[in-house]
C-alpha positions as semicolon CSV with decimal commas, in nm:
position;residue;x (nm);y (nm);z (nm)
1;X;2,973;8,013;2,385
2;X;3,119;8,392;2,450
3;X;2,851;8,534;2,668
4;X;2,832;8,191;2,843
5;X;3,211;8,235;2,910
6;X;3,195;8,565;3,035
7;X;2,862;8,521;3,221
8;X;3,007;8,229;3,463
9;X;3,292;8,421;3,574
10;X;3,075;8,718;3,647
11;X;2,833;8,502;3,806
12;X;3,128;8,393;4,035
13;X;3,210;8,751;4,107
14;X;2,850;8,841;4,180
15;X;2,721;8,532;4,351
16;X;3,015;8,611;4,627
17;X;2,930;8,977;4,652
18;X;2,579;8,960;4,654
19;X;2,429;8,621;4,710
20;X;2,324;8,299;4,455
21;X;1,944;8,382;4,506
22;X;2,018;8,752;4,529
23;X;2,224;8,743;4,176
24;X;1,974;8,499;4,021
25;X;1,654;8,751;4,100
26;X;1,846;8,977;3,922
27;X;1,943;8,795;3,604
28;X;1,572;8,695;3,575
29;X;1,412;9,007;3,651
30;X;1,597;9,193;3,400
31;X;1,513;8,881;3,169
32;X;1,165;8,948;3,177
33;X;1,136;9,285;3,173
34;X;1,365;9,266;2,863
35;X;1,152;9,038;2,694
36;X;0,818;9,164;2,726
37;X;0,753;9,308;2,469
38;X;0,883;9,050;2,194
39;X;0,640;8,789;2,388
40;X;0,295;8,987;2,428
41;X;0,128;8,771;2,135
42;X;0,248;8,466;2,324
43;X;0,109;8,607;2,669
44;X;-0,214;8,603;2,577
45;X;-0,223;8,224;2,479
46;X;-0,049;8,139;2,815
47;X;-0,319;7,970;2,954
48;X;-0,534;7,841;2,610
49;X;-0,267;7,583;2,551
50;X;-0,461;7,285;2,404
51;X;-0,211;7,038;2,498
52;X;0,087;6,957;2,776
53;X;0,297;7,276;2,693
54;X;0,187;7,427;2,973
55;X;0,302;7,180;3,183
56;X;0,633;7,127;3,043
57;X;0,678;7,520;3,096
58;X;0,690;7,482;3,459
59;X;0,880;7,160;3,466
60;X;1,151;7,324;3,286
61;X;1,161;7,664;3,496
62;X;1,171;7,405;3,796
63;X;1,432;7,210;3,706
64;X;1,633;7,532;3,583
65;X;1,574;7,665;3,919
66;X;1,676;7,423;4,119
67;X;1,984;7,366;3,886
68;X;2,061;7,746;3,856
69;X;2,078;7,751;4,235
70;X;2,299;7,441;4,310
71;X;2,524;7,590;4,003
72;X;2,580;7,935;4,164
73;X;2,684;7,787;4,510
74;X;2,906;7,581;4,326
75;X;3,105;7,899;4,118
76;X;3,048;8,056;4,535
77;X;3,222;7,819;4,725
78;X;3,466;7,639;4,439
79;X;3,735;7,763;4,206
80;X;3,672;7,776;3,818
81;X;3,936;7,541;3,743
82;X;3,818;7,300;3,948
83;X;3,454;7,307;3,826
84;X;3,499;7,338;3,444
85;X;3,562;6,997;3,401
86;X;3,293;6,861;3,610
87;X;3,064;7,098;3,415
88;X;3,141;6,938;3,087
89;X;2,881;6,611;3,190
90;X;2,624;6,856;3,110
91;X;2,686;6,733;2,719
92;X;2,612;6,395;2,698
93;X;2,327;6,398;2,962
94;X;2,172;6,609;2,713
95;X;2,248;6,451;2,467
96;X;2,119;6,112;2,579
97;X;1,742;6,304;2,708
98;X;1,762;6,424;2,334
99;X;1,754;6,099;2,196
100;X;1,534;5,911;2,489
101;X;1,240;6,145;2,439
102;X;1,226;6,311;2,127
103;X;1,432;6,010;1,942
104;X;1,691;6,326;1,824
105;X;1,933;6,055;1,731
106;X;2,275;6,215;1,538
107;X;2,490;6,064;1,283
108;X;2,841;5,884;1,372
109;X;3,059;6,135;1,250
110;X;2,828;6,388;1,485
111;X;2,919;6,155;1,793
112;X;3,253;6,137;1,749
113;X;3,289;6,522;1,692
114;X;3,092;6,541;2,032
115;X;3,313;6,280;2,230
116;X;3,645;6,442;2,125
117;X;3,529;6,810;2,169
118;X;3,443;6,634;2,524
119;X;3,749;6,502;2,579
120;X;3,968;6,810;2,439
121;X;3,773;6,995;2,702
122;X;3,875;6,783;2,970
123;X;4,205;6,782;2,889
124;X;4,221;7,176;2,896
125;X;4,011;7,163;3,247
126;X;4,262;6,958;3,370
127;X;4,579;7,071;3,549
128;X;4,859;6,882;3,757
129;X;4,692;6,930;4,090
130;X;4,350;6,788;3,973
131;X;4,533;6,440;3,988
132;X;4,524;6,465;4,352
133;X;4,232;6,287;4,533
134;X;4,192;6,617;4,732
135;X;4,106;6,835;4,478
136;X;3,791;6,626;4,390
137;X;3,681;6,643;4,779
138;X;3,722;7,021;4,773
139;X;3,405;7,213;4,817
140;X;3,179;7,241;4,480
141;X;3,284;6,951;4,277
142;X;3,030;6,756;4,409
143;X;2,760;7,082;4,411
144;X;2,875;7,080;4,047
145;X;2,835;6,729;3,969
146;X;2,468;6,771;4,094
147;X;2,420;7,079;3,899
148;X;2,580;6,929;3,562
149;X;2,310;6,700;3,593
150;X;2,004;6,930;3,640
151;X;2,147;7,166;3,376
152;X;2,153;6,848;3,135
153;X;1,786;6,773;3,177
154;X;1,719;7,193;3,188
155;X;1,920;7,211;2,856
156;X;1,712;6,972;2,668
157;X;1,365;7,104;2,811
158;X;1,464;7,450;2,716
159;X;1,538;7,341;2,364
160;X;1,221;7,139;2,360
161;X;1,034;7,426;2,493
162;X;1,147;7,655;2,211
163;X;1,043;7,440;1,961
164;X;0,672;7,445;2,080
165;X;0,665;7,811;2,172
166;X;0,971;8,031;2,061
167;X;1,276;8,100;2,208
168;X;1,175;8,440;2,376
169;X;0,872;8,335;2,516
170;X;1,038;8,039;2,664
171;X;1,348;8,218;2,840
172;X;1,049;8,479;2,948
173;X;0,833;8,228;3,070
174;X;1,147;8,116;3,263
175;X;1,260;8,487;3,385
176;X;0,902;8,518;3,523
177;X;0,883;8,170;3,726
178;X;1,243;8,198;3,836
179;X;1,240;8,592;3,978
180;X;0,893;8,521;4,143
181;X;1,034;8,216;4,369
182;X;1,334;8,447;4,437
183;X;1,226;8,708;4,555
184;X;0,954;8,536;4,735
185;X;1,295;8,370;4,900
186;X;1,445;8,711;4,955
187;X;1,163;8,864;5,135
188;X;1,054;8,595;5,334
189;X;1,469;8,603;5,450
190;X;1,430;8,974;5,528
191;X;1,724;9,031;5,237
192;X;1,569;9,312;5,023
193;X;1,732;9,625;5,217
194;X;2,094;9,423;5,182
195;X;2,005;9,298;4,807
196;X;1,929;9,683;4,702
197;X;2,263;9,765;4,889
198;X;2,492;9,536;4,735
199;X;2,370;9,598;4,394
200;X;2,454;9,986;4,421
201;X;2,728;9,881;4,544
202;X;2,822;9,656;4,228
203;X;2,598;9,773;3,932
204;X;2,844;9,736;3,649
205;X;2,929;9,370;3,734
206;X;2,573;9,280;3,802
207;X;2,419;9,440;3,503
208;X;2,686;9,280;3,294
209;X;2,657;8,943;3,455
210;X;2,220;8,976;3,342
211;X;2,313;9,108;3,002
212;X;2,581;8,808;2,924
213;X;2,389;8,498;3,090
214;X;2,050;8,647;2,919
215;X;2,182;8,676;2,624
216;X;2,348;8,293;2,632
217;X;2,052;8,159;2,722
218;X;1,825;8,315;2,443
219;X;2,117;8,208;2,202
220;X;2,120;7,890;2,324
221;X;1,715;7,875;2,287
222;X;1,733;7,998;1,964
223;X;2,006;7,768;1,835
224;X;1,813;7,451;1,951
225;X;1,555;7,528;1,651
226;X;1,841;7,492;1,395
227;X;2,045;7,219;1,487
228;X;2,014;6,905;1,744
229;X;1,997;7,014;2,086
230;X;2,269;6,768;2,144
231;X;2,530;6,993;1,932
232;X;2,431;7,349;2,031
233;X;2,560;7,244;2,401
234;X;2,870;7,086;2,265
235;X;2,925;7,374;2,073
236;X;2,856;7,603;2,345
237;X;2,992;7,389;2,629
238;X;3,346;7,515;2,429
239;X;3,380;7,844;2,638
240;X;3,609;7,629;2,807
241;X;3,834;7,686;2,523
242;X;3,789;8,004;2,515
243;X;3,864;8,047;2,907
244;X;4,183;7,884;2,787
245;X;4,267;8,122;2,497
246;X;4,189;8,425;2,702
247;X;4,431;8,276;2,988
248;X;4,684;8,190;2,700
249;X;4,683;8,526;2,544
250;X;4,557;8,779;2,814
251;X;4,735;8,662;3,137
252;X;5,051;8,508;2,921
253;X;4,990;8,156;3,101
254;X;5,164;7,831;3,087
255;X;4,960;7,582;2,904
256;X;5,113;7,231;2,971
257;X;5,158;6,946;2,702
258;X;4,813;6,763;2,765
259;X;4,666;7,113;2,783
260;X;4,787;7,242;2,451
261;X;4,677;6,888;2,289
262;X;4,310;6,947;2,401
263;X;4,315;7,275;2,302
264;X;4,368;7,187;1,935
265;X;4,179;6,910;1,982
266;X;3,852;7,079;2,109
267;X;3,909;7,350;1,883
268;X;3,864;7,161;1,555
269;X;3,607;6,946;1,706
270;X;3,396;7,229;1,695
271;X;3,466;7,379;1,397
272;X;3,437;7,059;1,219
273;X;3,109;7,007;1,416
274;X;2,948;7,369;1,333
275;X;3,023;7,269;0,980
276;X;2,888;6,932;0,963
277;X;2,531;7,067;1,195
278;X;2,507;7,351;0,889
């Protein structure tokens, strides 16, 4: 939830700095080297896989990918208040894969934790001038509709993923697939020299960017072996709260009526959820 938080609007910094493919090679490469050497026991039995996990390895680095991409334009070219609440149909999408393929069904006090956490969320996102048909035309609300739906499938096959390998080796295995395609991308566009020259240029954001979205992910990964897949994005889908806290107490904003409602109300969705997934 934190490092997801803090990685987005880094990524938002970064991603206009430096470039979405430029940012993501980064963010992966530094994700694999990272992991390395927590994954060489699960190296060597890459390829010896008796069964469809090898497979389901590169589906899921594909689909994060592609989704990772389309998400990063999105922060680019739209504002963060605009795309938060777009990003919240990321839960039940994965929530609904959950329970069509692995039958991950959750009990009814569960759902309704998940659909009011959901709907505190969106009444945080939203702001008077979201009510205006423009808004939703503006650029990245659709790139982010497109994305919330990729990242759905991408959340559940990382989850699935870790529970048939480990967490580590499958945000590794990801790293790997991901920072090959980019900078297969980057060299092919003749963008190496400028990469290398915007990341001097910006090494504290960009190293603190990889460390937070790294980190998320691997959380994420590992909290998917615990608890339903379903909950560990509802729960972590709440950095939207905590975007509003940090606006409430850091920058001393407004936070209208509706606001301040789905505040509390996401809030103790998720505290009530953490302690019912326990």
């Amino acid at each position: 939830l934190v490092c997801w938080g803090l990685g987005d609007f880094l990524i938002q910094k970064t991603t206009r700095k430096i470039g979405d493919w430029e940012a993501l090679f980064i963010i992966t490469a530094i994700g694999a080297v990272i992991l390395l050497p927590f994954v060489t026991n699960e190296i060597r039995a890459l390829f010896s896989f008796q069964d469809e996990t090898f497979i389901i390895l590169l589906g899921m680095s594909a689909v994060l990918l592609v989704a990772a991409i389309i998400d990063f334009e999105a922060l680019k070219k739209g504002k963060i208040a605009i795309v938060e609440p777009v990003l919240a149909l990321e839960v039940p999408i994965t929530a609904f894969i959950a329970f069509a393929v692995v039958n991950e069904g959750l009990q009814a006090l569960e759902i309704f934790l998940i659909v009011l956490l959901m709907i505190g969320l969106a009444l945080i996102s939203l702001k008077s001038h979201h009510f205006k048909r423009k808004v939703w035309l503006e650029r990245g609300v659709l790139l982010t509709a497109v994305a919330a739906i990729l990242m759905g499938i991408a959340n559940f096959l990382v989850g699935f993923s870790s529970r048939l390998t480990t967490p580590l080796f499958a945000n590794w295995f990801i790293d790997v697939f991901v920072s090959m395609i980019c900078i297969f991308y980057i060299i092919a566009n003749k963008r190496v020299g400028k990469m290398l020259h915007d990341f001097n240029k910006n090494k504290e954001l960009v190293l603190g960017m990889s460390l937070f979205d790294n980190f998320a992910w691997i959380a994420f990964a590992i909290a998917t072996t615990y608890i339903p897949i379903a909950i560990a994005i509802a729960l972590s889908e709440s950095y939207i709260a905590l975007a509003a806290l940090l606006g409430l107490f850091i920058n001393r904003e407004i936070l209208m009526r509706h606001q301040k409602i789905g505040l509390v109300t996401a809030i103790s969705s998720a505290i009530v959820l953490s302690l019912v997934a326990i």
